[in-house]
Structure formats: C-alpha cells, structure tokens
N, C-alpha and C positions, 0 to 999 in steps of 0.2 A: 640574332638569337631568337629562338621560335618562344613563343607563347605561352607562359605555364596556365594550365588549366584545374589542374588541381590537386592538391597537397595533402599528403598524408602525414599529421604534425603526432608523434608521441610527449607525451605531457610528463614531466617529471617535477621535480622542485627545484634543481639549478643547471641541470645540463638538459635542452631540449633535442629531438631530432627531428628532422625534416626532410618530407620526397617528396620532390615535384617533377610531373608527367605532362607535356604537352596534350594534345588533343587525339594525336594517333598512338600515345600510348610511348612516345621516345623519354625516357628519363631526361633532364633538365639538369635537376638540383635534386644532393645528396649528402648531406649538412649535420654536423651540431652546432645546436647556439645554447650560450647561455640565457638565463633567465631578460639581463637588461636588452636582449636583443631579440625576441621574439616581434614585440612590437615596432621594432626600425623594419624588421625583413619584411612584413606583411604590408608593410608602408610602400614599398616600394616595386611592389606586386600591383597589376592591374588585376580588376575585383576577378575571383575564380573560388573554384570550391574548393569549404578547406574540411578534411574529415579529423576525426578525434576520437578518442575512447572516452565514454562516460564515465567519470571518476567524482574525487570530492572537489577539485578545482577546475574541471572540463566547466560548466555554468559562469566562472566568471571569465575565462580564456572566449569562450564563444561571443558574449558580450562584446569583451573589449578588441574583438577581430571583426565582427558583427560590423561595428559601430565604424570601422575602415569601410568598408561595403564590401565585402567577403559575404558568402553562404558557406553558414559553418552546419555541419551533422557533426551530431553525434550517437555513436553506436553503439550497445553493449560492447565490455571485452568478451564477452562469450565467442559472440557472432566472428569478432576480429580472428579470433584464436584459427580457425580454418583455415585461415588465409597465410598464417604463418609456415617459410619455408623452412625444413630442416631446425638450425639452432635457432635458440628465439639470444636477439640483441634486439639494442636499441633502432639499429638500420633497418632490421627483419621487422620488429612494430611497424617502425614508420609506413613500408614498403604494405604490407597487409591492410594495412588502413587506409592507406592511397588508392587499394584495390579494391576494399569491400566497400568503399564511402559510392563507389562507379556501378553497383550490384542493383539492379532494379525490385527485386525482392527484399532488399534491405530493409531493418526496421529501424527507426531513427528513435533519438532522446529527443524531447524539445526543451529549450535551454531555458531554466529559471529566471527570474528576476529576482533582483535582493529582496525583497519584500517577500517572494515565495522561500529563499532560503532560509530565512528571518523567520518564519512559522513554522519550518522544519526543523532548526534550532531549537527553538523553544519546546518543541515538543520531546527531542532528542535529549531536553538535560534534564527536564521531567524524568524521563525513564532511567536515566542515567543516577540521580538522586533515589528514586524508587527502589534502585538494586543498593545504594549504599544502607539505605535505609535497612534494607530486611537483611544485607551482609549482616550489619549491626546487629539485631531484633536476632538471628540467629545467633551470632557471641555471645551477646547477654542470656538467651536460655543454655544454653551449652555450658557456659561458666557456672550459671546456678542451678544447673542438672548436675554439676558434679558434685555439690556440696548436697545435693539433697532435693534442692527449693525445685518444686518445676510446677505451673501452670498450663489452665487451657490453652489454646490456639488463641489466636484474634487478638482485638486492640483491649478486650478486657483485660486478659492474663500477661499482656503488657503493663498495664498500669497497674496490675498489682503487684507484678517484680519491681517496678521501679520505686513502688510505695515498702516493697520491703528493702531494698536496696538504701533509702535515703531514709529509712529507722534505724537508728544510734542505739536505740533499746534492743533490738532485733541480735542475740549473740548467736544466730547462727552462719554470720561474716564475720572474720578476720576482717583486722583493719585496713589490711592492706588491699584486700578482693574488696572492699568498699570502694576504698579509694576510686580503683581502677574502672571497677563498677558505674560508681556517680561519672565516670567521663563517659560510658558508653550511653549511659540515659543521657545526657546532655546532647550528644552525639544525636541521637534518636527525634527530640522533641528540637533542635534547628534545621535537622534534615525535613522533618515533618511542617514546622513553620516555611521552610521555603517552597517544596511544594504546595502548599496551599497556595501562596503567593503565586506561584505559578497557573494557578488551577484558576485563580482569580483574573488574571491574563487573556489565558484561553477560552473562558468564558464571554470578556469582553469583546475577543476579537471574532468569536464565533457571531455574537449576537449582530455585529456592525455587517457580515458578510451575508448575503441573501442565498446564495449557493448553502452556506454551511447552516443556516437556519432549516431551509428547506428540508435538508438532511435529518437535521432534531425530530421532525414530523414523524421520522419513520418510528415505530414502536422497539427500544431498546437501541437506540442509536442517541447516545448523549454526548455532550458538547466536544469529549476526548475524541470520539470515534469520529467524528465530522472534521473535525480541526486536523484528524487524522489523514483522510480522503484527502480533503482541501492541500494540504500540502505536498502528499504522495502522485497526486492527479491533478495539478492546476487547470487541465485543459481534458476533460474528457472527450473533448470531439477524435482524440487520437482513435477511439478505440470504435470499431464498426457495431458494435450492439455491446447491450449490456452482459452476454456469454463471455466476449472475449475481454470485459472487465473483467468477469468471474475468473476464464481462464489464468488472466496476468496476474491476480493477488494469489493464484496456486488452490484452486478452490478445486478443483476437479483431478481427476484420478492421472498418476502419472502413466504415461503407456512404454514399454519398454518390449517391443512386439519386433519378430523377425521371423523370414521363413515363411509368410501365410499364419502362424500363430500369433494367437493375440494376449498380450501381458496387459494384463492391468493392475496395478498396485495401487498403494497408498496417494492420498494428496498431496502435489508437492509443494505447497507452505512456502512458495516462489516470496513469498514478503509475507512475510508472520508480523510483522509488524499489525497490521491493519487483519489479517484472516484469524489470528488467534483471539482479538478484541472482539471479533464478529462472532467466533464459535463459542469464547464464553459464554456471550447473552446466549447466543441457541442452546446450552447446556444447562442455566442456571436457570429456563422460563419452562415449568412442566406445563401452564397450559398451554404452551406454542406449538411444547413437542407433542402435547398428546393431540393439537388437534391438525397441524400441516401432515404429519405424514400420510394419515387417512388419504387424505385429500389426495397425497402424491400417488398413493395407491391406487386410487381410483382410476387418475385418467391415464395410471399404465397397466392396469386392469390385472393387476396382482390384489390377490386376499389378504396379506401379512406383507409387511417392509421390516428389515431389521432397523434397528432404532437408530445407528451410526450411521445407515443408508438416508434413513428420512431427515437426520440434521444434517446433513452433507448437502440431501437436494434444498435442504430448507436455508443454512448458509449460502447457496449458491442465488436462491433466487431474493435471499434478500440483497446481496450485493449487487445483482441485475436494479434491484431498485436502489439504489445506490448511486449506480452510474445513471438512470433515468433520473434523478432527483436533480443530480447535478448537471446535469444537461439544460441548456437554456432552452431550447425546443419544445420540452417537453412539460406538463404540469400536472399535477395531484388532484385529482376531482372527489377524494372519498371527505367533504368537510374542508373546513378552515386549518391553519395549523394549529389554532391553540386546542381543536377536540381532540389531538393527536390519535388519527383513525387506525383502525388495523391494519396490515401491511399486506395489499391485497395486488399482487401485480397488475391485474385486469384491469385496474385502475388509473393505471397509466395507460395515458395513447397519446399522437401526436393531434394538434390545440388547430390542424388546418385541413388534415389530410376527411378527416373522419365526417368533419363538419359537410364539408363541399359534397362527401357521398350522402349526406343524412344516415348514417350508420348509427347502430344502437349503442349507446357508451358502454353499457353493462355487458353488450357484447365483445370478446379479445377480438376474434374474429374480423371483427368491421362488417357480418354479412346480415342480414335480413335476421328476426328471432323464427320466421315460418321455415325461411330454408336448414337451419340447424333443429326445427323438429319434425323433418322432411328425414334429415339425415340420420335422426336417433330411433324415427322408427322404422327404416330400411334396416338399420343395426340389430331392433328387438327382431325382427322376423328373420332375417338373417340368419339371427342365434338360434333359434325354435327350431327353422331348418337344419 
C-alpha cells in the first residue's frame, strides 16, 4: 500500500470525512468517520499533511492531530470554495481541501492555543451581554414611549426611567407595565454588573501581557481594543508589514475591477470586530481628525481631503501601528509608556537595522537629514520651472 501524504479531513460535529492522496497525487483513502474515530485513524497514519477548513473547532482538531506529529494547515472556507467540484458534499469538501492544503500560494490559519481561545471568549460574551443589555434598554424606552414617559439617550435617561419605573407614587404605570417593568431594570443592572466583571478580567489580563500593554501606549487604544488584537492576531509575524494588517482587518477600499477598469468602493469591514472599535476612536477625537488629514494631504500634495478620506487613511495607519507595537522586533521611541505619546508612525523603526547604518531616528527614511534637503530643493526648483 503506497504512502498517504496528505489528507484533506472535513470537520463536522459527528460524521467526519476524509481524502488521502499519495505523493503522486493517486487517491488512497476516501472515508467517513465518526467523531470517536478521527483520532484512532491519524494514529495509524505515519506523520503527513493534514489540511482543514478554519472553523469554531478546526483549533482544537489541529492541536490534538498536531500532538500525533502531523502538520496540520488550516485555510479559510473562502479560499477552499474554488476548489470545489460541481455539487458541494461532504466527499467534494474533503477532496478541495486535500487540493488547496498542496497550493503554494495558499494562505494558512495558524492554530490557537486554549489560552488564546480563553481571551477570545471572554471578549466574545462581553459583546454578546452588550447587545442583551441595549436589546433590553431598547424595550424599556419602547414600552414607556408608549404610555408617554420617554427620556434623553444615554445612561442618564436610563436611570431616570428606572427611577420612575420602581415609584409606586408615579400613576402614570398600571400595575401590571410595573410589574413587567421592574423585571426589565433588574434585567439591565445584572447584565451591566457582569460586564463590569468582565471589564475587570480584561484589564487584569491586559495589564500581565507586554504585547497588549504596549498597545495601550498607542493614543485611543484602551484595554478592550488591545485585548481585542491580542486575541484576533496571537502571532503578528503572520503578516509581511503593517499594510497587510490594515488590509486583513478590511481597512482599505474593496476593489471589484474588470476589463482594464478600476472599481473601487467601500471598505470591506473584513472583521468589524476589531475595525469599527478603531474607527470609533477616529470619529469621536476632533483633534485627531482636524490634525492627520492635513498631514495626509500634504505628502500626497492635494490642497483639501474629504473628511471620510482622511479617517480612513488615519484608521489605516493607526492599525500599521498596531501591528508594529505588537511585533516584538520592533519598539516605540516617542517617551516611556506612561507619557502615552502621540501616535506618530515615523516613530517606529527596526531597534538593529537603523543603528548599524547611524541613521537619523526622526528620519522614516533611514537616509542622511542633508540628502532629504538635497531632495526638497531639486523639488522647489523643479516647481518654479
């Protein structure tokens, strides 16, 4: 019997399937297993590559196939999808991902560890308590919008419904919209006790990580948004610069271009997760907005940026420092992190390359400050010409 080399295993919850391909590509094995037999079949496999679709339980299947001495990938279903012939079944998965795991362009997951899924959890019931919370906060005005009663926005005009709600003097409730009432505030002030709880967590665990501290430094990056990174990106070496961070969190324009014409639309919010927490802060800091886009202006030598244009570049290039903060490579030269400094890219560089040239730090560049005023005023005469 020839050699299995490697396997294209689809992940369900009790019926698994499985293809394996020799080395020239001859099918082997073309299988379901149930769930107690995934781990006897890989047992009995000398070590070869096993591919997978990234899912909610691909992290812990990769581990405990890992731990055999297998090399497990895993790939977006996106990526897989191409690879599917005709009807999609469970044979047809298997068979696609046998094929795309072999693709040298392929882009791989790399597999958590409990501890990483452990802080993606917790961030995940956070947000998950969040929305019950405001489901909530929405019934309660809804309900007392119909009788009348309605308040400002915010956590003030909450506590004064609920201050009218649990007054017995108050005859503009029936007893019964009371009643129901007092459960929705009760409702309201445990959801809001356990998120704190929560927020209390995430702080501790922020503060013990040097990766996610590092992060806090950045201006408008607080312990949600680090803890956030931290879990979404365990391992930023994945990614070759801090653009194609930007690109992967969907920070940049979608292109949808054919023919020699070029489409460019909206951002595609690839993980809103982590890009809408970033675009807040850039939406809610007027002096940010009023003073990056200038700036962006400048060095692409336009007079005006529309205002959506400069917090798009200015979300992008904060999440470039983002992935530079989290980088162990790399380090923050603007101050200590308790001044917590402006968020100044130039201020990163690499802690080895730069030194060995004698390069000016304040310069991006790395090159001499005489050759860059060598260069600006070839530029002015240039112009005048």
């Amino acid at each position: 019997m020839k050699k299995i080399t490697t396997v294209g295993l689809d992940l369900a919850k009790s019926v698994f399937q499985v293809h394996g391909i020799a080395e020239e590509g001859v099918v082997i094995v073309r299988r379901a297993l149930r769930r107690s037999q995934v781990l006897d079949f890989f047992r009995t496999l000398q070590p070869c590559l096993v591919g997978m679709e990234a899912c909610g339980s691909a992290h812990y299947w990769a581990r405990e196939i890992q731990a055999l001495g297998h090399t497990v990938r895993m790939m977006p279903a996106a990526y897989v999808k191409a690879y599917v012939k005709r009807n999609k079944t469970d044979a047809a998965d298997a068979e696609a991902i046998c094929e795309a795991v072999t693709r040298p362009t392929m882009r791989y997951v790399p597999a958590k560890t409990q501890d990483e899924q452990a802080a993606g959890m917790v961030l995940k019931a956070r947000d998950l308590l969040i929305r019950q919370r405001t489901q909530t906060i929405n019934a309660l005005r809804a309900h007392l919008a119909e009788l009348g009663i309605v308040r400002a926005t915010g956590l003030v005009g909450i506590i004064s419904l609920a201050a009218i709600v649990r007054d017995d003097s108050d005859l503009r409730l029936p007893g019964e919209a009371r009643m129901a009432l007092e459960e929705l505030v009760e409702q309201i002030e445990t959801v809001t006790a356990r998120i704190e709880r929560l927020d209390r967590k995430i702080l501790e665990a922020v503060r013990k990580d040097d990766s996610a501290r590092r992060l806090t430094a950045i201006p408008g990056v607080g312990p949600i948004i680090a803890a956030t990174i931290r879990a979404v990106v365990p391992d930023p070496a994945g990614f070759r610069t801090g653009r194609d961070f930007a690109a992967w969190i969907g920070l940049t324009p979608r292109a949808h271009s054919s023919g020699g014409k070029e489409r460019i639309v909206s951002i595609s919010k690839r993980k809103p997760a982590t890009a809408n927490a970033t675009c807040r802060w850039s939406d809610v800091d007027p002096q940010a907005r009023s003073s990056w886009p200038p700036g962006i202006t400048m060095d692409s030598g336009h007079d005006v940026a529309p205002p959506v244009q400069g917090c798009r570049c200015r979300t992008r290039k904060q999440d470039r420092a983002h992935y530079r903060r989290s980088s162990r490579s790399w380090r923050y030269l603007s101050g200590s992190e308790d001044d917590r400094p402006g968020l100044d890219i130039r201020a990163f560089r690499p802690t080895s390359r730069r030194e060995r040239q004698g390069a000016n730090c304040d310069d991006p560049t790395g090159r001499h400050p005489e050759a860059n005023q060598t260069e600006k005023s070839q530029a002015h005469e240039s112009a005048r010409s």
